[in-house]
C-alpha positions in Angstrom: -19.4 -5.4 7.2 -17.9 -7.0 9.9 -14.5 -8.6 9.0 -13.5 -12.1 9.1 -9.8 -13.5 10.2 -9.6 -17.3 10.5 -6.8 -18.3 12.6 -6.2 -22.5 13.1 -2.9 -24.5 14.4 -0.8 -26.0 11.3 2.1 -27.3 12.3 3.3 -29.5 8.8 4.6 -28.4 5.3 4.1 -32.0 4.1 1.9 -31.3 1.4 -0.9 -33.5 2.0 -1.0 -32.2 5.8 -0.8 -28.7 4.4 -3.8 -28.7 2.1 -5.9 -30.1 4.7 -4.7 -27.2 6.7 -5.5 -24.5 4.2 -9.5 -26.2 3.2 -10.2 -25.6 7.2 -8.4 -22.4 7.4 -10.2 -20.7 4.0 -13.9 -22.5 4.4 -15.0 -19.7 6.9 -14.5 -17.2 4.2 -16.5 -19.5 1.6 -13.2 -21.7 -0.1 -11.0 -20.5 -2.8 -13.9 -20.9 -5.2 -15.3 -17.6 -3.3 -12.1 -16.0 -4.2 -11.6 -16.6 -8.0 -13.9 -18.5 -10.6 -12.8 -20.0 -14.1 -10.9 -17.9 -16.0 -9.8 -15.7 -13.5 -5.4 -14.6 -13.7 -4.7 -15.1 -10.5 -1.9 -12.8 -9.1 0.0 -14.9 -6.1 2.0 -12.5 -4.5 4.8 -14.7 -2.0 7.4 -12.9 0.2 10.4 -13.6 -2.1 12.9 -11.5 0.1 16.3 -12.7 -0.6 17.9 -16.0 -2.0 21.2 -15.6 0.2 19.5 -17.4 3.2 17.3 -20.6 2.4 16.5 -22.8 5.0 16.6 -19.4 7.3 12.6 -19.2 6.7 12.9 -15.5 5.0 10.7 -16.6 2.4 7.6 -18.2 2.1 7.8 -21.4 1.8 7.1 -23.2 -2.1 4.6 -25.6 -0.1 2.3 -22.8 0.7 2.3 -21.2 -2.9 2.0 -24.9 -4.7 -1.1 -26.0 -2.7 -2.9 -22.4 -3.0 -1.8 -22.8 -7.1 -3.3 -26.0 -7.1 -6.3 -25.5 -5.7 -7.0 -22.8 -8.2 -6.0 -24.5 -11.1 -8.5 -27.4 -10.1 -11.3 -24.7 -10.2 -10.0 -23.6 -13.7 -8.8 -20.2 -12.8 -4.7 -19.4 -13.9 -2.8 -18.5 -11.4 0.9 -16.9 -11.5 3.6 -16.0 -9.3 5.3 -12.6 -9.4 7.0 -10.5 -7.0 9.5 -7.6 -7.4 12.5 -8.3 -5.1 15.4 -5.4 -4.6 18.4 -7.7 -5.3 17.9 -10.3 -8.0 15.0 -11.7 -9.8 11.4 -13.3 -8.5 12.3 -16.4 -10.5 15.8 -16.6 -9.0 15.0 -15.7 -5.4 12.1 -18.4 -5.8 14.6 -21.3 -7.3 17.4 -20.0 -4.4 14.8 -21.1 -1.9 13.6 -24.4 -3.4 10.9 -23.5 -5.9 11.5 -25.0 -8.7 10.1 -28.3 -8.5 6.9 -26.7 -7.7 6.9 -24.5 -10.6 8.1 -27.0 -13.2 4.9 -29.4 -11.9 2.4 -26.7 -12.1 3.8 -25.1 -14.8 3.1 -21.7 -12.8 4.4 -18.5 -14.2 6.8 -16.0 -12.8 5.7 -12.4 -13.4 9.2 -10.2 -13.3 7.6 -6.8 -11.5 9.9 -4.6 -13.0 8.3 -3.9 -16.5 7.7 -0.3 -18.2 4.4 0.1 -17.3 3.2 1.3 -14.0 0.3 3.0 -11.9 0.0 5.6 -9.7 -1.3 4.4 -6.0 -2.8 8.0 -4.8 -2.7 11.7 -4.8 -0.7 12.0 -1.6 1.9 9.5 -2.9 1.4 10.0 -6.3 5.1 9.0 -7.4 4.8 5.7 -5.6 4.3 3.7 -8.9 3.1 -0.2 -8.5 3.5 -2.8 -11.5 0.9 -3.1 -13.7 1.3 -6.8 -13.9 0.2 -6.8 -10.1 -2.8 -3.9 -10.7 -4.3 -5.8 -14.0 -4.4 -9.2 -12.4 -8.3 -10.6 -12.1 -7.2 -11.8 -8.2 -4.6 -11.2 -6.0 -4.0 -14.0 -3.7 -1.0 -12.3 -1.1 1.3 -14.8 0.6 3.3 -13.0 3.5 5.6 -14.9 6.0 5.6 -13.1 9.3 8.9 -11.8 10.2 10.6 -9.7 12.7 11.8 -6.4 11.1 14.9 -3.9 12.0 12.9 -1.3 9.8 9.4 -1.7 10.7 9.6 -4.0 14.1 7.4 -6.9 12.2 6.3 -7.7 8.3 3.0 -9.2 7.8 0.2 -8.7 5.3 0.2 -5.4 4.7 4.5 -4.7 4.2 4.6 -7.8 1.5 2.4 -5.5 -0.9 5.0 -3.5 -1.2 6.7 -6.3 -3.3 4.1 -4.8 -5.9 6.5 -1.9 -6.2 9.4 -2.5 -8.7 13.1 -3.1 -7.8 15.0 -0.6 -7.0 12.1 2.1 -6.6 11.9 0.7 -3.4 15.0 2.0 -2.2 13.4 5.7 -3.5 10.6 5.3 -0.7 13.0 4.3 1.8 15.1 7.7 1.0 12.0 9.4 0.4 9.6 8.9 3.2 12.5 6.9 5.6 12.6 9.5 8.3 9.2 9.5 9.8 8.6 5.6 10.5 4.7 7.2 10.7 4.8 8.7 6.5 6.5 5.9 5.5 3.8 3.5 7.6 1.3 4.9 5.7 2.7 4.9 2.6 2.6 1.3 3.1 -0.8 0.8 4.1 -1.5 3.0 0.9 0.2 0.3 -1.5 -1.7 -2.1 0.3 -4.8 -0.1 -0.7 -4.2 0.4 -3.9 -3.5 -3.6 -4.3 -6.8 -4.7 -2.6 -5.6 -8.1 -2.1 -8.5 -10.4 -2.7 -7.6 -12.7 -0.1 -4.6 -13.0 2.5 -3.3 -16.2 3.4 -0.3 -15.8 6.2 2.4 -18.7 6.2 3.4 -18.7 10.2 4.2 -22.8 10.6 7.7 -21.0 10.8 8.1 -17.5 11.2 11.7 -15.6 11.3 12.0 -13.7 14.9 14.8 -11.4 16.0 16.9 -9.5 13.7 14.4 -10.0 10.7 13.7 -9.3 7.7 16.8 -11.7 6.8 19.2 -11.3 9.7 17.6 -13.9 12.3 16.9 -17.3 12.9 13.6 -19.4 12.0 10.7 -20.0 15.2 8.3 -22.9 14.9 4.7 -20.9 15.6 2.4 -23.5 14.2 -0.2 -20.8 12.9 -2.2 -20.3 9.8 -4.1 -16.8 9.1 -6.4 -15.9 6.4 -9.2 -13.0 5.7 -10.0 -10.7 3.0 -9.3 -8.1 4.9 -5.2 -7.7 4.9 -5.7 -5.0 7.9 -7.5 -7.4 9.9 -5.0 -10.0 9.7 -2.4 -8.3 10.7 -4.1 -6.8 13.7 -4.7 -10.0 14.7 -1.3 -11.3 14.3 -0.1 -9.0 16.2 -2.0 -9.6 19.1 -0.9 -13.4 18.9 3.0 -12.6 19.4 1.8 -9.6 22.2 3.6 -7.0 20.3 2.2 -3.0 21.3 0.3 -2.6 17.8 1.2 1.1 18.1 5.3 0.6 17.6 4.4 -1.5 14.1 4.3 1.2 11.8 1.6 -0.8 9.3 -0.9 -1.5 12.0 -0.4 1.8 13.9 -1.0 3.4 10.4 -4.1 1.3 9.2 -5.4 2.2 12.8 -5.2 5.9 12.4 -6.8 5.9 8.8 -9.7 4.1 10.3 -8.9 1.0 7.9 -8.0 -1.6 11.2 -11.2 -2.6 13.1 -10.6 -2.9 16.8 -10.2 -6.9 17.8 -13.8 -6.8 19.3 -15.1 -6.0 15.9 -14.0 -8.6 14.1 -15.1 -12.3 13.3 -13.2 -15.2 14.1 -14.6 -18.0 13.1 -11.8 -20.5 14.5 -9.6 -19.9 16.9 -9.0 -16.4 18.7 -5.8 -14.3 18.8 -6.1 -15.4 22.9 -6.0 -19.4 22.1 -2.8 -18.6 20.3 -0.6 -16.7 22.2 3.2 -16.5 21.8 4.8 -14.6 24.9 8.4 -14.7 23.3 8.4 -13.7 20.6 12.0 -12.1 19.7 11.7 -8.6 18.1 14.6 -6.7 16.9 17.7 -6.3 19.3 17.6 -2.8 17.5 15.9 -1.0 15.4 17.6 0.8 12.2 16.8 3.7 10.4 14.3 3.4 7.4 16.4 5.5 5.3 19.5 3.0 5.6 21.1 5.9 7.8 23.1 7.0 4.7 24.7 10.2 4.8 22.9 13.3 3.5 24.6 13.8 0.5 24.1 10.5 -0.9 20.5 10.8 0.0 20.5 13.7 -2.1 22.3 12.1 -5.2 19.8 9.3 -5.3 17.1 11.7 -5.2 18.4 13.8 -8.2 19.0 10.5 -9.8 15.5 9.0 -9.5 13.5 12.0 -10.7 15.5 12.4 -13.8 15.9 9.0 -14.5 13.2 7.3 -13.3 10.2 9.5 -12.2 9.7 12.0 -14.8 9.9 9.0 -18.0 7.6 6.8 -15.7 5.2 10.1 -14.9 5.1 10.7 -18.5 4.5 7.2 -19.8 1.7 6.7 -17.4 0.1 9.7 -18.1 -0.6 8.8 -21.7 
């Protein structure tokens, strides 16, 4: 089935402005009522990076996640907010970066992704463990900002999964599969999997170019992207800011497991990467290693420290 990415100009947070925005952008792919029905928990999964910068645009913005909530309480469905940062907790990154009067209106729960249950994304990677509050949601509605990266050149769809994957097992991955930018790509694309996000909604009014995920400065883009397909979307995003798809280790990873369909191949049912073109768009001055570039025997440590602390209890648990 051919995939759909609808792509439309937004340039306004104002809430009003904003909703008007997202009915245009999601009625290609049949409204949020094609996405969840009565009933439904609804899993929306924000890029709640850091609460050190706010006004920085490292986050996605509370605007975004209140109309998406909104919209799927007035359908009846009960949606909640969860997301597992490294530093600090979902609900304190969120209220760091203005979320609380949003919360406290829609009375929207915070899901804490760091819990003692877990599940296993795949053979290949089958100590990369994801939160069972994210895998037993009914929906997952995912809410990436798009960013510049010093890891990973750009974060879009597919990286923000791997919020899904609690705390500090993040930094396991990064010492584990952090010195081939290709493995650790895929491992990536593999979370993403695993997640199957029902829908994708991508918050670029305001990106965060340069020395991203945190490090640079906010860049007005005026773009909205949704599609059930989180591969799709990212491709297409891509194109927009004219980076080399092949040096972002996501899309260079979804493209070699056959999961990306080339541009020609998919539906857009709005505007077309082409109309919306960004020719400076600030990438990294430099990239840094994945692994953090610590020394060897540190590495080393950490691993010894994870399996016999974390891996082999979690292993067991989950194999009961």
């Amino acid at each position: 089935m051919q995939p759909a990415v609808s792509l439309i100009r937004a340039n306004s947070y104002e809430i009003e402005l904003l909703r008007s925005s997202l009915l245009t952008l999601l009625e290609p792919l049949g409204g949020i009522g094609a996405i969840a029905k009565k009933g439904d928990r609804v899993l929306l999964k924000p890029n709640l990076l850091t609460g050190a910068r706010p006004g920085k645009e490292c986050t996605t913005r509370p605007e975004i996640v209140y109309c998406v909530a909104k919209m799927l309480q007035e359908i009846g469905a009960k949606p909640f907010m969860g997301d597992g940062p490294a530093f600090g907790s979902a609900r304190g990154v969120a209220e760091a970066n203005g979320y609380k009067p949003i919360l406290e209106a829609l009375n929207l729960p915070v899901v804490e992704f760091h819990g003692s249950r877990y599940q296993t994304v795949s053979e290949e990677f089958n100590h990369l463990l994801l939160s069972k509050e994210a895998m037993e949601a009914d929906v997952v509605i995912n809410l990436p900002k798009v960013k510049s990266h010093v890891q990973l050149t750009l974060t879009m769809g597919t990286k923000n999964l791997f919020g899904c994957v609690p705390g500090k097992m993040k930094a396991w991955w990064h010492m584990e599969a952090g010195k081939d930018s290709a493995r650790f790509g895929q491992m990536l694309v593999e979370t993403a999997r695993a997640i199957n996000p029902d829908l994708t909604i991508l918050d670029g009014i305001i990106g965060h170019e340069g020395n991203g995920p945190s490090g640079g400065e906010p860049r007005p883009l005026g773009i909205l992207g949704a599609s059930t397909d989180v591969f799709a979307l990212d491709r297409a995003i891509v194109e927009i800011l004219h980076v080399d798809p092949l040096i972002v280790p996501t899309v260079a990873a979804s493209m070699r497991l056959g999961l990306c369909s080339d541009l020609a191949a998919i539906d857009f049912p709005h505007l077309r990467p082409e109309d919306l073109k960004v020719l400076d768009w600030k990438l990294p001055e430099k990239l840094v290693p994945i692994d953090f570039g610590l020394p060897r025997v540190v590495q080393s440590t950490f691993r010894h420290l994870y399996i016999r602390f974390i891996k082999e209890p979690l292993s067991a648990y989950s194999a009961r």
